[in-house]
Backbone bond lengths (Angstrom), bond angles and torsions (degrees), N, CA, C in turn:
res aa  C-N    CA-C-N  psi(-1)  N-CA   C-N-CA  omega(-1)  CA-C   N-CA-C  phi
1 X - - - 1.458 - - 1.525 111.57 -
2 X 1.124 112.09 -16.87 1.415 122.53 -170.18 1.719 118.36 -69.54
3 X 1.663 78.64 -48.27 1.556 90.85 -176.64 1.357 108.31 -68.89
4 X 1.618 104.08 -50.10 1.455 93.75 -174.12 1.704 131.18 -65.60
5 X 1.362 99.75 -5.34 1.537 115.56 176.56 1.372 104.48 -71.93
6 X 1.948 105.25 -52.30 2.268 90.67 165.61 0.977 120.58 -72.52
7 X 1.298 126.58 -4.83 1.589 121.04 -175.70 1.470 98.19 -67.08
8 X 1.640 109.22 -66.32 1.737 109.70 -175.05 1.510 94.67 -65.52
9 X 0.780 147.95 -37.37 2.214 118.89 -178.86 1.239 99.99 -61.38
10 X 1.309 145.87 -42.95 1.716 146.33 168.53 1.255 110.65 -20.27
11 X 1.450 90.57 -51.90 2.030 116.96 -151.61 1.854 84.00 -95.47
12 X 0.801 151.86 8.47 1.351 150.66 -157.53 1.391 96.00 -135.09
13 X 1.224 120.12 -67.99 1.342 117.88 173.28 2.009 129.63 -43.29
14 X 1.630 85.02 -53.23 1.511 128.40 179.61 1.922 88.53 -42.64
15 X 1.424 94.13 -68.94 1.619 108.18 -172.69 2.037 128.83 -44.82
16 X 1.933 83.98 -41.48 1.572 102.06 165.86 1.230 108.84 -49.51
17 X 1.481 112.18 -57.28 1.748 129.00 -141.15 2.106 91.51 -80.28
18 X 1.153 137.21 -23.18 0.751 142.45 157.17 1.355 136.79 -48.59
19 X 1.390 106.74 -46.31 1.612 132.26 -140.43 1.837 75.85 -111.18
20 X 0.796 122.52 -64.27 1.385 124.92 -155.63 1.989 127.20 -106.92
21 X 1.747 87.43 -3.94 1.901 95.55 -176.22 1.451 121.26 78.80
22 X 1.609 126.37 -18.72 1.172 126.93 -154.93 1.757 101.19 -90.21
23 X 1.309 102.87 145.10 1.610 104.09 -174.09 1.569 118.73 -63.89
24 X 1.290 89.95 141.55 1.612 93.66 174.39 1.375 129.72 -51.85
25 X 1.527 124.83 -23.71 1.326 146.74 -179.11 1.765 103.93 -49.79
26 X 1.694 95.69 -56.58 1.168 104.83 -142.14 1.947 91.82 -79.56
27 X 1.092 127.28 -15.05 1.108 141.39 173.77 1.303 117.82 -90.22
28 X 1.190 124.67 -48.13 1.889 128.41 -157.22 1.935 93.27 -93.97
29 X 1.252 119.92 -4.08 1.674 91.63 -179.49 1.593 104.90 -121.18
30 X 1.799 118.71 -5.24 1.152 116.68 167.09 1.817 106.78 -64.54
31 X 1.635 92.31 -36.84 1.622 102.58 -153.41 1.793 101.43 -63.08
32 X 1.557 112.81 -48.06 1.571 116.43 153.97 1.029 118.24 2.26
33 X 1.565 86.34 -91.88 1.378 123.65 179.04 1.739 127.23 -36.36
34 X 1.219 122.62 -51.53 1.247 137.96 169.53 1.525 100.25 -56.74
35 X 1.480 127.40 -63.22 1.746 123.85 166.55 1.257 113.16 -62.32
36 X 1.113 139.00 11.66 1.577 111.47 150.59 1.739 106.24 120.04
37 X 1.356 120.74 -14.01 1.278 124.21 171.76 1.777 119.07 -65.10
38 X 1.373 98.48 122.54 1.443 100.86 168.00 1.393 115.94 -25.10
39 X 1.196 107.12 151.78 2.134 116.68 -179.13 1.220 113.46 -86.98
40 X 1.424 108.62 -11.24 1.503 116.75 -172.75 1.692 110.85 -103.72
41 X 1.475 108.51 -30.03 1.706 135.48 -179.05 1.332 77.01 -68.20
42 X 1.784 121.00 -87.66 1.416 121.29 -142.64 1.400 101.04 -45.02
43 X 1.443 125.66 -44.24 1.739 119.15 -159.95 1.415 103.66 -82.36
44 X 1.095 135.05 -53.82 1.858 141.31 170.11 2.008 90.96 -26.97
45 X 1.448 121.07 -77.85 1.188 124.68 -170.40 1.206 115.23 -57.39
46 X 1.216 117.44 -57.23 1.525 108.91 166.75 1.525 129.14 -25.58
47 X 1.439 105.55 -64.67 1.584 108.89 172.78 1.279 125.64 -31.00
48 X 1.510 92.55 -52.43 1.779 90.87 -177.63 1.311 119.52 -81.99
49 X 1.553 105.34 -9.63 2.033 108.16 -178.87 1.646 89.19 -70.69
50 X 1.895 126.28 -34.69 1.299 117.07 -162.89 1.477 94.89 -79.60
51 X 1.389 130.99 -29.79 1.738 99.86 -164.66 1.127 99.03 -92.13
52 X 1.897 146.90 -12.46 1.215 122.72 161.07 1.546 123.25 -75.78
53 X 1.605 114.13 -3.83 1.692 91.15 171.62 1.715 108.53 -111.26
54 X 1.567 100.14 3.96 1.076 99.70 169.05 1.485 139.30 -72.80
55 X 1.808 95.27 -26.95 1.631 125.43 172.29 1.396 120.05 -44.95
56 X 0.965 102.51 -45.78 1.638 122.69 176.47 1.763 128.08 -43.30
57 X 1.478 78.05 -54.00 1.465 110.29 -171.11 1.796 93.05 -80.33
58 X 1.242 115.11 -45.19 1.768 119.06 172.88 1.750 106.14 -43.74
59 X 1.374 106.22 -63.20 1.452 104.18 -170.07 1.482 117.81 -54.85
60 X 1.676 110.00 -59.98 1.497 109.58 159.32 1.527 135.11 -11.43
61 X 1.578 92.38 -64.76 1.783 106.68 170.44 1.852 110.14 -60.82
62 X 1.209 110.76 -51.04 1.398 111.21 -178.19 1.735 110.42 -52.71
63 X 1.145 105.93 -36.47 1.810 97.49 -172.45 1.519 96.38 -92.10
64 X 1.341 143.49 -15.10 1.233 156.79 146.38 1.688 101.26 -42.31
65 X 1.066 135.13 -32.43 1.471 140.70 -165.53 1.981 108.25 53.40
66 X 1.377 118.86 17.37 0.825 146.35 151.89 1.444 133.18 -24.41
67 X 1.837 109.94 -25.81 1.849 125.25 -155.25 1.240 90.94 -109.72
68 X 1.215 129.54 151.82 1.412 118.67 172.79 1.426 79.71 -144.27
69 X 1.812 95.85 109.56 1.429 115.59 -155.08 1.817 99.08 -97.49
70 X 1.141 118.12 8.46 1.360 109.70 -175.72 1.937 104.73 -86.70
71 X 1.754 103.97 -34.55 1.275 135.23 162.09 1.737 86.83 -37.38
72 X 1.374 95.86 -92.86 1.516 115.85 -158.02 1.810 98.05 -28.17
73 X 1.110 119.87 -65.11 1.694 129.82 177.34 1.524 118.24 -35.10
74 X 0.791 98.40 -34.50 1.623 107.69 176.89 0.930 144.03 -120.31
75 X 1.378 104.32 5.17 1.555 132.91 115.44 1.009 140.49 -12.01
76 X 1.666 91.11 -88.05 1.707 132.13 174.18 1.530 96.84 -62.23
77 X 1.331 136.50 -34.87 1.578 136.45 -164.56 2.004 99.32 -63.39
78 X 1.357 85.86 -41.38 1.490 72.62 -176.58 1.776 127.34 -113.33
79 X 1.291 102.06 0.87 1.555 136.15 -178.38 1.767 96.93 -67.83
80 X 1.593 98.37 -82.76 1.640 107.53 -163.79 1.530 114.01 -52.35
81 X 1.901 133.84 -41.23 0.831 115.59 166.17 1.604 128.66 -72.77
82 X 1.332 101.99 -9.82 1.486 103.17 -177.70 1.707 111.72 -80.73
83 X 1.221 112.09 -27.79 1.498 112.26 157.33 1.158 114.12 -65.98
84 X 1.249 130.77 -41.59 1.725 123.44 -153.70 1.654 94.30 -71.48
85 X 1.813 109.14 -40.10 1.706 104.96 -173.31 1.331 96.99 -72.29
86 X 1.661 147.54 -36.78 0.925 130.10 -172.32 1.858 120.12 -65.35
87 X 1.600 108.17 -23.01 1.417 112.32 179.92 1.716 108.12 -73.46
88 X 1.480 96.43 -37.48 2.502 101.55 175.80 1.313 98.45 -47.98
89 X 1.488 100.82 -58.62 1.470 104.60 -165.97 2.038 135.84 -60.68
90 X 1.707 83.64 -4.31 1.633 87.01 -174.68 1.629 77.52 -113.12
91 X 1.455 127.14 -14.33 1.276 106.43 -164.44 1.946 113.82 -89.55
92 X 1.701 113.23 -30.15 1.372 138.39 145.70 1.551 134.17 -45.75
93 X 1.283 109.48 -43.98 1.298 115.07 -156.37 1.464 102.11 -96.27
94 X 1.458 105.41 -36.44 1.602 109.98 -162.94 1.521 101.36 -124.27
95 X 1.780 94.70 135.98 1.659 92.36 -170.30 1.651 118.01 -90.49
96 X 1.078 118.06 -5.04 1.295 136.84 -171.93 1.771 131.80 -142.62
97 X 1.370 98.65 124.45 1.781 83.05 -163.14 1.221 118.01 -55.69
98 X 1.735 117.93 -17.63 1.078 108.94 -176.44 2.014 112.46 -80.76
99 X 1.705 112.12 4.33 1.334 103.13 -172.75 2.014 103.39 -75.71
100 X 1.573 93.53 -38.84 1.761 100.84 171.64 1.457 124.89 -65.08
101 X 1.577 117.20 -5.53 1.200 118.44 171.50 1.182 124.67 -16.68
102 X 1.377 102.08 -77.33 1.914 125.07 -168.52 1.706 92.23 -60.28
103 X 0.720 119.38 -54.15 1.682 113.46 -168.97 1.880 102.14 -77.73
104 X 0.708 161.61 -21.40 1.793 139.56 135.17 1.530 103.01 -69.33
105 X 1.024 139.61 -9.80 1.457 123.91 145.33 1.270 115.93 -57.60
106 X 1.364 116.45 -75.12 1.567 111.22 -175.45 1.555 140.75 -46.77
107 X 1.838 91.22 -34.22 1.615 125.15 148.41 1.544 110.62 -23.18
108 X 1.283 75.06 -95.97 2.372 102.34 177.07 1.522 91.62 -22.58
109 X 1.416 110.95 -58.68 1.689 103.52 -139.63 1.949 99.70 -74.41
110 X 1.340 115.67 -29.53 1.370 116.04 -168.07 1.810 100.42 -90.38
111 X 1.412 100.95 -17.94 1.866 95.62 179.33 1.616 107.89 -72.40
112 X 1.683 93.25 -25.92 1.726 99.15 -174.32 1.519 106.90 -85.73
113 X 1.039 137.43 -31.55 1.433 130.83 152.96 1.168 148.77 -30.90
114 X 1.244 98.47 -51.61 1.813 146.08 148.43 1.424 93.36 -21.66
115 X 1.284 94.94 -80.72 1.554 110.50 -148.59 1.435 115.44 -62.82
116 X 1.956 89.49 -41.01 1.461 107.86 166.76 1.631 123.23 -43.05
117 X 1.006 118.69 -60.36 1.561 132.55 175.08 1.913 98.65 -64.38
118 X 0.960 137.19 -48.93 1.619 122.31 169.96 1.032 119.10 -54.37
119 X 1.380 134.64 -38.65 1.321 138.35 154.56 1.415 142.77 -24.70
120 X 1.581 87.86 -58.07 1.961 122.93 176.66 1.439 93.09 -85.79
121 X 1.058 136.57 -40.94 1.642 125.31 -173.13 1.509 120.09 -99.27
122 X 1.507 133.74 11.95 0.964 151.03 -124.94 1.805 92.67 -85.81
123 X 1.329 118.67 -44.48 1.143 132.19 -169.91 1.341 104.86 -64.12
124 X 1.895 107.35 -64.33 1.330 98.24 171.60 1.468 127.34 -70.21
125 X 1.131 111.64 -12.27 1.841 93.06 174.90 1.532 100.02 -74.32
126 X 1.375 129.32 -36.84 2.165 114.36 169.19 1.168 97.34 -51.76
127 X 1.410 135.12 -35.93 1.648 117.50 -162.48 1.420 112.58 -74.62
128 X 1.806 103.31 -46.27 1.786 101.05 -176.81 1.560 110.67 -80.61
129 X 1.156 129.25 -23.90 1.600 124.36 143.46 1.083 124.40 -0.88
130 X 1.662 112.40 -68.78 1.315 134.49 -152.38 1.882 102.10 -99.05
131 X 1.346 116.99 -5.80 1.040 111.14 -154.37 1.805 92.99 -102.28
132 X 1.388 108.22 143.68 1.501 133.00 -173.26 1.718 91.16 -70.55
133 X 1.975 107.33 156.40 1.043 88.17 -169.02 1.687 91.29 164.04
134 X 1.512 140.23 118.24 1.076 142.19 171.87 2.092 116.80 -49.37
135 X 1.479 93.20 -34.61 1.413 84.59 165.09 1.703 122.08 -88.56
136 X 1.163 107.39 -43.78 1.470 123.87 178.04 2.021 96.99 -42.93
137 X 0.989 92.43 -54.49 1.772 90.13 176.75 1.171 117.74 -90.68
138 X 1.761 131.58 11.20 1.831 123.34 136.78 1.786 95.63 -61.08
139 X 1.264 123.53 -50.60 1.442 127.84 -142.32 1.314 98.78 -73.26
140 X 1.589 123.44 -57.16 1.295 118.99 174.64 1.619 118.84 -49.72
141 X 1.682 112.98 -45.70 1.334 99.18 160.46 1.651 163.86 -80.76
142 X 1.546 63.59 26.81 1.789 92.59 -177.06 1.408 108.43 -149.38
143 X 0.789 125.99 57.22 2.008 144.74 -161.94 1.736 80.88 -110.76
144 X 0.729 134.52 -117.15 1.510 145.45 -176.23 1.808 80.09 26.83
145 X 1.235 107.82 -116.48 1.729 133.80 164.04 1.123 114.28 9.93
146 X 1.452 112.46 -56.22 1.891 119.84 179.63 0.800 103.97 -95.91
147 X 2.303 130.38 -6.36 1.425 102.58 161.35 1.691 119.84 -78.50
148 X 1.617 111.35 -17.06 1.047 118.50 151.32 1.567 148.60 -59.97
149 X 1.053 107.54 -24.15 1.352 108.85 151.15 1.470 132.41 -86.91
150 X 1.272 90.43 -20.26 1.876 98.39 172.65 1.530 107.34 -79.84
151 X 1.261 126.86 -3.66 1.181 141.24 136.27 1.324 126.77 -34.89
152 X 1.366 113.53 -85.89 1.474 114.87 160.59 1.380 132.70 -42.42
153 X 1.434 116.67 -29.55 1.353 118.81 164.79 1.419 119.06 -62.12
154 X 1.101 98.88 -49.58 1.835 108.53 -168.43 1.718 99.47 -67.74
155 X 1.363 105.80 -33.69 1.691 105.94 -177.66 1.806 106.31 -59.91
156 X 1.381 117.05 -45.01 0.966 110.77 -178.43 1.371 123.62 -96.58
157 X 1.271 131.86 -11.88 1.780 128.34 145.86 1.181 103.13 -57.17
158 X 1.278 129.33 -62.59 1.769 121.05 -156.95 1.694 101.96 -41.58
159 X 1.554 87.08 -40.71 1.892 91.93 -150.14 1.559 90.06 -67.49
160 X 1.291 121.59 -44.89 1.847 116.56 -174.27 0.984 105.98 -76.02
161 X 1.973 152.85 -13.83 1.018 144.95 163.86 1.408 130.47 -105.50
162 X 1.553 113.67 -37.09 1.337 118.89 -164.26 1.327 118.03 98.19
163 X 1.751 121.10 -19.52 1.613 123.06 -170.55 1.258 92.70 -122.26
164 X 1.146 102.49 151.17 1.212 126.68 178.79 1.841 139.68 130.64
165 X 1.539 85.83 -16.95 1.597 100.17 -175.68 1.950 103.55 -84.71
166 X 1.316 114.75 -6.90 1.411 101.28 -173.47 1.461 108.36 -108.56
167 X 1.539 125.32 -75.67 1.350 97.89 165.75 1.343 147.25 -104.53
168 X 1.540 102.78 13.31 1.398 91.14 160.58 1.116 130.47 -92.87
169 X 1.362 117.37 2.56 1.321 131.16 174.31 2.022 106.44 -82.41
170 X 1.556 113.81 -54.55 1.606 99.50 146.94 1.171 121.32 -17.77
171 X 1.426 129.95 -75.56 1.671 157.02 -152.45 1.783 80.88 -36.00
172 X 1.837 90.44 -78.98 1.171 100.75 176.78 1.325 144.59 -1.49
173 X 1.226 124.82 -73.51 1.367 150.65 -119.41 1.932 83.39 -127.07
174 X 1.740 119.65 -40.51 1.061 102.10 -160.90 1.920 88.31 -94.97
175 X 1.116 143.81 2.28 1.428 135.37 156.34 1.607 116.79 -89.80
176 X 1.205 118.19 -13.07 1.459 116.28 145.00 1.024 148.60 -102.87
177 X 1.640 117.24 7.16 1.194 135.74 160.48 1.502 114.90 -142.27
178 X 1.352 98.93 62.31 1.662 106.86 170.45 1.845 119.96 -37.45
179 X 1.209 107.21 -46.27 1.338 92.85 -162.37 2.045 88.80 -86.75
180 X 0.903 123.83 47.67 1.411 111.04 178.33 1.850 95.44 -110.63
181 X 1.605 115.85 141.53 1.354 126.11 -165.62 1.422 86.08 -62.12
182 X 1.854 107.31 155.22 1.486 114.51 161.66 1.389 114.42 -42.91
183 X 1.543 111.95 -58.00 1.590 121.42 -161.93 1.850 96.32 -60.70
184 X 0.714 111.46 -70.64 1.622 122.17 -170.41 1.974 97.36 -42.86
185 X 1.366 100.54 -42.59 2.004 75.96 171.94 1.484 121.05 -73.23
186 X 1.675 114.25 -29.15 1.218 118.90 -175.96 2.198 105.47 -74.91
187 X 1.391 105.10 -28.52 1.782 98.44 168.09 1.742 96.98 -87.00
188 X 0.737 107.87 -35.58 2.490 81.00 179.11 1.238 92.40 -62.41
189 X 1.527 133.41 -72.76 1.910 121.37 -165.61 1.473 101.76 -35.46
190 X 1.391 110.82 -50.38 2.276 95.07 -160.32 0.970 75.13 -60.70
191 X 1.351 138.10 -79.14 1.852 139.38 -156.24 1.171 118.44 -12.48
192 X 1.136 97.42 -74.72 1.931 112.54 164.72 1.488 126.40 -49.54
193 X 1.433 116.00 -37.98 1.237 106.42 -173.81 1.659 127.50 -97.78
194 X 1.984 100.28 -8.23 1.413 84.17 168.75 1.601 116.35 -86.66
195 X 1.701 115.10 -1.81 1.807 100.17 168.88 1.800 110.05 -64.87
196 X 1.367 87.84 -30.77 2.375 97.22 -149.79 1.836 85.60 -74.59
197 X 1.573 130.91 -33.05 1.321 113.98 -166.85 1.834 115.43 -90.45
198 X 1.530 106.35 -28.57 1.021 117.54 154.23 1.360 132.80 -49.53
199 X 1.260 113.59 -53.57 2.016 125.92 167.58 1.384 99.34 -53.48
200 X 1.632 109.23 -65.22 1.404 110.80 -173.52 1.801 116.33 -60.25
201 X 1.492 117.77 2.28 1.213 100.17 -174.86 1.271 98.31 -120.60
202 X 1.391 122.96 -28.03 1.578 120.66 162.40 1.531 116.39 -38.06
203 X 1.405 105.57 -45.69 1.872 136.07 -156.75 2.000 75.34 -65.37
204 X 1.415 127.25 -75.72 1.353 112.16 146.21 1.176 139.79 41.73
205 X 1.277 91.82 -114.28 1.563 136.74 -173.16 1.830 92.92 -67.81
206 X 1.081 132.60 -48.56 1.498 127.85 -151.97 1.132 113.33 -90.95
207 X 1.571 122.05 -47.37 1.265 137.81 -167.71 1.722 110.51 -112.72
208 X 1.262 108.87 -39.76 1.314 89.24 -173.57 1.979 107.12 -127.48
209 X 1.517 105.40 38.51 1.568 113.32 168.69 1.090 132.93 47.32
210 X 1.285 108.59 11.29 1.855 128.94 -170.78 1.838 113.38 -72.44
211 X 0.961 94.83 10.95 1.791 90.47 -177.73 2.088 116.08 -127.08
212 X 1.230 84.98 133.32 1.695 99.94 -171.43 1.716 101.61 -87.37
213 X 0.743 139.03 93.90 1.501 139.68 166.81 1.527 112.74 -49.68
214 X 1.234 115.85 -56.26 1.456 105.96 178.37 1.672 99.98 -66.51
215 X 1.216 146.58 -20.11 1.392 139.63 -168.30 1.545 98.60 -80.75
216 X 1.590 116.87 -45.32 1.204 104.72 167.60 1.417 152.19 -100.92
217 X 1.549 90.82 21.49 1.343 100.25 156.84 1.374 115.53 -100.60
218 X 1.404 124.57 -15.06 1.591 130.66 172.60 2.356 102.64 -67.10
219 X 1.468 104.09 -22.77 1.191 98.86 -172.34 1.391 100.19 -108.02
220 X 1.085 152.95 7.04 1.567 155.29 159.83 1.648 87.67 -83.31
221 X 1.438 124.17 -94.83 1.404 111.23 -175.12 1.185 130.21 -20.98
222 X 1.339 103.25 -36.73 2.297 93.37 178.20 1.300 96.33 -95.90
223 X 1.615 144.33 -37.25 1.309 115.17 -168.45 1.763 121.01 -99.76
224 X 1.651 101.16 17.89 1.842 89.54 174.46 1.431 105.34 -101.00
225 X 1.361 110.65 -22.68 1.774 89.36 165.03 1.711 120.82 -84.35
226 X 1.604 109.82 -8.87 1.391 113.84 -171.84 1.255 95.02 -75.45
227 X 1.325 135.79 -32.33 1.570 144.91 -159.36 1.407 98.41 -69.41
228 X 0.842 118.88 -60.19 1.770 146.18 -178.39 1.514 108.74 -43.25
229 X 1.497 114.81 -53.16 1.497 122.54 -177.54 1.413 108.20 -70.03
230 X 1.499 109.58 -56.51 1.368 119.55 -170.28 1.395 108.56 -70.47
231 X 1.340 143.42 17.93 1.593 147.40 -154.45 1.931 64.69 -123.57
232 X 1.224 121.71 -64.87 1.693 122.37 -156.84 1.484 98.76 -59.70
233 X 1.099 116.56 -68.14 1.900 122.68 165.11 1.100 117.21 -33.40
234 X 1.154 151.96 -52.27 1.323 154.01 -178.37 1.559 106.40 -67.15
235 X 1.149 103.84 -32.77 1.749 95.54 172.50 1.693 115.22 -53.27
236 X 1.098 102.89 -29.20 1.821 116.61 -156.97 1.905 98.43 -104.84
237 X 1.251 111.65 -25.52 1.165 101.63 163.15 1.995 138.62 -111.33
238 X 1.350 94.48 164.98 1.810 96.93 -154.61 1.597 102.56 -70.73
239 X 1.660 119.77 84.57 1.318 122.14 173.82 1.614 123.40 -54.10
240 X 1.281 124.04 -24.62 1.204 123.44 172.01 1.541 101.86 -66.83
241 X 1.305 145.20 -16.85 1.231 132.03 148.70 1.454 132.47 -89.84
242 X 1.055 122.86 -21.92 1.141 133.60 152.95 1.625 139.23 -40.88
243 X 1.648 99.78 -37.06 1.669 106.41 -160.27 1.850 74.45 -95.15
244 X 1.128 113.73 -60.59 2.050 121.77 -179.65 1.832 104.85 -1.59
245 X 1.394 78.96 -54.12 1.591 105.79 -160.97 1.944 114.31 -58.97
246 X 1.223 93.27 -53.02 1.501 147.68 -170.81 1.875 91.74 -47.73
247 X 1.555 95.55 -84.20 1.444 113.59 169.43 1.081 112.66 -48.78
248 X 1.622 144.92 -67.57 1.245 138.27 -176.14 1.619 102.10 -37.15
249 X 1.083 126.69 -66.38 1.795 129.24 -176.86 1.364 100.06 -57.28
250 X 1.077 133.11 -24.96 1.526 120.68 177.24 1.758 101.81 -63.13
251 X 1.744 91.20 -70.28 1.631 101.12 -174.44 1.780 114.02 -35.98
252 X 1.274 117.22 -45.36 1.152 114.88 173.38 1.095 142.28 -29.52
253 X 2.061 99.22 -59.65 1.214 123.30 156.47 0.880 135.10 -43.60
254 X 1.838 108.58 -46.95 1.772 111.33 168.86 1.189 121.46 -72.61
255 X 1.470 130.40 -12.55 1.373 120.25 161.75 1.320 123.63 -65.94
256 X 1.796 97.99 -41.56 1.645 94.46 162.87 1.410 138.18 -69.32
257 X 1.439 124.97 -0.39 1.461 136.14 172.73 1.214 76.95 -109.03
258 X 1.217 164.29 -143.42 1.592 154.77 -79.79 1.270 87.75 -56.73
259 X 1.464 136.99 -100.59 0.815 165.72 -115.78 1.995 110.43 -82.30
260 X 1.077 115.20 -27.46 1.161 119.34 162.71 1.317 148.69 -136.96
């Protein structure tokens, strides 16, 4: 019964991530979490459920010519080592997964906020993007730099939460590179995020034992064909109400992991 209980959250999740675009992260380790999975299990496993269904979606964009891999690089420049020190550091400092608890709690809850508010503002962050502006043009002329440090950030939330590599890393990329095509920001993020969730989930898996194998193979089986259906469904349904919805229950969540 067990399995088949992650099989359908896979296919549940799988179905969201379809229907509505929003990353699996920000969905599949609250949802864990709410059933009873360790905070440290759900996020370790997660990672790696995100860089294998994320891969997919990488190659697509790549034969799409879609990646604008110089993005992706400098990214990754400051992403991958900033996870690897963030994995020593939970793996050195703290003797017990349960001593890092509170801190991938607090993580989760502010990555899900994050995301929450990019979601609900999605329109206006393309609008103030685009908008002329003495600061807007420090930022554009120094995007390179702050895409590099927004690097390091994302290296070290992903690794303490699991969220963060899908849209706030978009958010990103489309307020510092306004004139960059929609599609081309949405192929650099997958680009980027199946190396940073993979490292970060190995980092995991190697050193600090956080990953359920049978959990994630019970959640690949229900959500790569759910992904697939709900990509067809979502065509037919009204996503500008949908994601509204979507985000509000996220934000929720992250008030309830920050905050308690």
């Amino acid at each position: 019964m067990e399995i088949v209980f992650f099989v359908l959250a896979g296919a549940a999740v799988g179905l969201a991530v379809g229907i509505t675009g929003v990353g699996g992260g920000s969905l599949m380790t609250p949802l864990l979490i709410l059933f009873g999975i360790p905070y440290n299990v759900a996020i370790g496993t997660d990672l790696l459920y995100a860089a294998v269904t994320k891969a997919g979606g990488a190659v697509a964009h790549k034969r799409q010519g879609t990646v604008r891999w110089r993005l992706v690089a400098l990214l990754a420049m400051g992403s991958i080592p900033a996870s690897l020190a963030t994995t020593f550091l939970l793996d050195n400092v703290f003797t017990t997964a349960g001593d890092y608890e509170a801190l991938l709690t607090h993580s989760l809850g502010i990555m899900l906020i994050l995301t929450s508010g990019v979601l609900l503002f999605k329109k206006r962050i393309q609008e103030t993007s685009a908008e002329d502006g003495a600061t807007k043009t420090w930022v554009h002329h120094h995007a390179q730099a702050i895409t590099f440090v927004a690097g390091i950030l994302l290296g070290v939330f992903v690794t303490l939460s699991s969220v963060g590599a899908g849209a706030f890393c978009a958010a990103l990329l489309l307020v510092l590179y306004p004139r960059l095509p929609a599609l081309h920001v949405v192929g650099t993020d997958i680009a980027h995020a199946v190396p940073l969730t993979l490292i970060a989930g190995l980092g995991h898996l190697l050193f600090l034992g956080n990953v359920d194998f049978k959990l994630l193979g019970c959640l690949l089986i229900g959500s790569l064909p759910a992904v697939h259906f709900g990509t067809k469904l979502g065509a037919r349904l009204p996503n500008t109400v949908l994601q509204p919805i979507l985000a509000s229950i996220l934000m929720v969540l992250g008030v309830k992991f920050a905050v308690f």
